[in-house]
N, C-alpha and C positions, 0 to 999 in steps of 0.2 A: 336874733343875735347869735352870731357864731359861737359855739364854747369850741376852749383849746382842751384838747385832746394831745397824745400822743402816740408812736408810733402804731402801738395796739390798740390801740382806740380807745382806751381808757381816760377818764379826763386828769386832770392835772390836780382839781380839788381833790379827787379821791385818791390820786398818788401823795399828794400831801401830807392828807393825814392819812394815810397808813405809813407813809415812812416817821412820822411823829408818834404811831403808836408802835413799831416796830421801836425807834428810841424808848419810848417811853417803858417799853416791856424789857429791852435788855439790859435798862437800869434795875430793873421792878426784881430782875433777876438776877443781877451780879449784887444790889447790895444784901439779897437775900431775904427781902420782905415777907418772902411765901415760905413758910415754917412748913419745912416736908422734908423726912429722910432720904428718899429718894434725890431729890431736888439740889439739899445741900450736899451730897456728894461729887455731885456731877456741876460739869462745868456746860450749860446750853448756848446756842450759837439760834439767836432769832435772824433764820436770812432775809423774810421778807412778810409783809403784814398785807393782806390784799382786801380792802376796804369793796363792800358792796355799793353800786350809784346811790343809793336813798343812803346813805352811811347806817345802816341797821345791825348791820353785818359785817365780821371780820373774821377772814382765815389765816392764824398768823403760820408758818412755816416754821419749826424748826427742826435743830440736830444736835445731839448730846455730842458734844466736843471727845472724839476718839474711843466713840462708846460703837458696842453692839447692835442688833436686832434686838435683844433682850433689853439692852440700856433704853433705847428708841422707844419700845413698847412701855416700859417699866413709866419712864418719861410721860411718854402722853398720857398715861393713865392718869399721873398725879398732876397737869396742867390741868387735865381738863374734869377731875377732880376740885381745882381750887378755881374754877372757872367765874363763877361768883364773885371771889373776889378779886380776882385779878380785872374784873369786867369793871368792878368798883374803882378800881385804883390809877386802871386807865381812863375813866371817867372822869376824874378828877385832875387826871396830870394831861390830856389831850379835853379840851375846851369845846365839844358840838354841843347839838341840841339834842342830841340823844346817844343814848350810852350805847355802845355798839354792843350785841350779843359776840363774843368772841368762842372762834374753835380752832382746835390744834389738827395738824395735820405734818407729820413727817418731811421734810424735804429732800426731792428724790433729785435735785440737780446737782451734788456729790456721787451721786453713783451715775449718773448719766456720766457726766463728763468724765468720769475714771473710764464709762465704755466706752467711749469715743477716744479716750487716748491711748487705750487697750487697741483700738480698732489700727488707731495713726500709726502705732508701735508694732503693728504686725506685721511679718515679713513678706507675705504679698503686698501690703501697700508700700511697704519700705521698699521694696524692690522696683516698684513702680515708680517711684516718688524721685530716686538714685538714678535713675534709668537718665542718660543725655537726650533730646529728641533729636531728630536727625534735624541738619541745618538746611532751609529751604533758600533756595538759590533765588535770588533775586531780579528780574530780564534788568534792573536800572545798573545791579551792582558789577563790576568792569573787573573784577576778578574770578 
């Protein structure tokens, strides 16, 4: 039996639920459930939850909304501090047969794509990109 997979090869069940434990974390976290100084000052942005094939395993992604390296750091500390129970509470709000070990990790696809657009915005490539190509003459066309 084929499984569906997609583009990266990951299957669909495991996109599933980690986009349902990504919901279920960015509830867990905007209504404040994890009682943390750190936590409740900052406002965090879950961009993506990457579930392991055996679902055992989850590495969710985030970023403190218009914070720091310091805020970032400060951040994971106190997730993966309350790891325990956040692992509980996503147990309970996403339905497997095992409770996924969860870990934090930074997400660095904010600052990639600020270099990439640092890179588009630059005046070599601008000047590239501005540039007309010369117009290739056609043998059909009668002008």
């Amino acid at each position: 039996m084929k499984r569906a997979q997609d583009a990266t090869g990951r299957s669909l069940r495991t996109l599933k639920v980690g986009e349902a434990m990504r919901h279920a974390l960015a509830d867990l976290l905007a209504r404040g459930a994890i009682r943390d100084p750190v936590l409740d000052a900052r406002i965090v942005s879950v961009s993506e939850v990457r579930v392991s094939p055996d679902l055992r395993h989850a590495t969710a992604y985030i970023m403190p909304v218009g914070g720091t390296a310091e805020d970032e750091a400060a951040v994971l500390a106190a997730l993966n501090a309350h790891a325990r129970r956040i692992r509980h509470a996503l147990a309970k709000a996403v339905n497997t047969k095992y409770a996924a070990d969860i870990h934090f990790r930074a997400d660095e696809s904010f600052a990639t794509g600020a270099r990439i657009d640092a890179l588009l915005r630059s005046p070599r490539v601008k000047r590239d990109l501005d540039a007309t190509p010369p117009r290739r003459l056609d043998p059909d066309d009668e002008a």
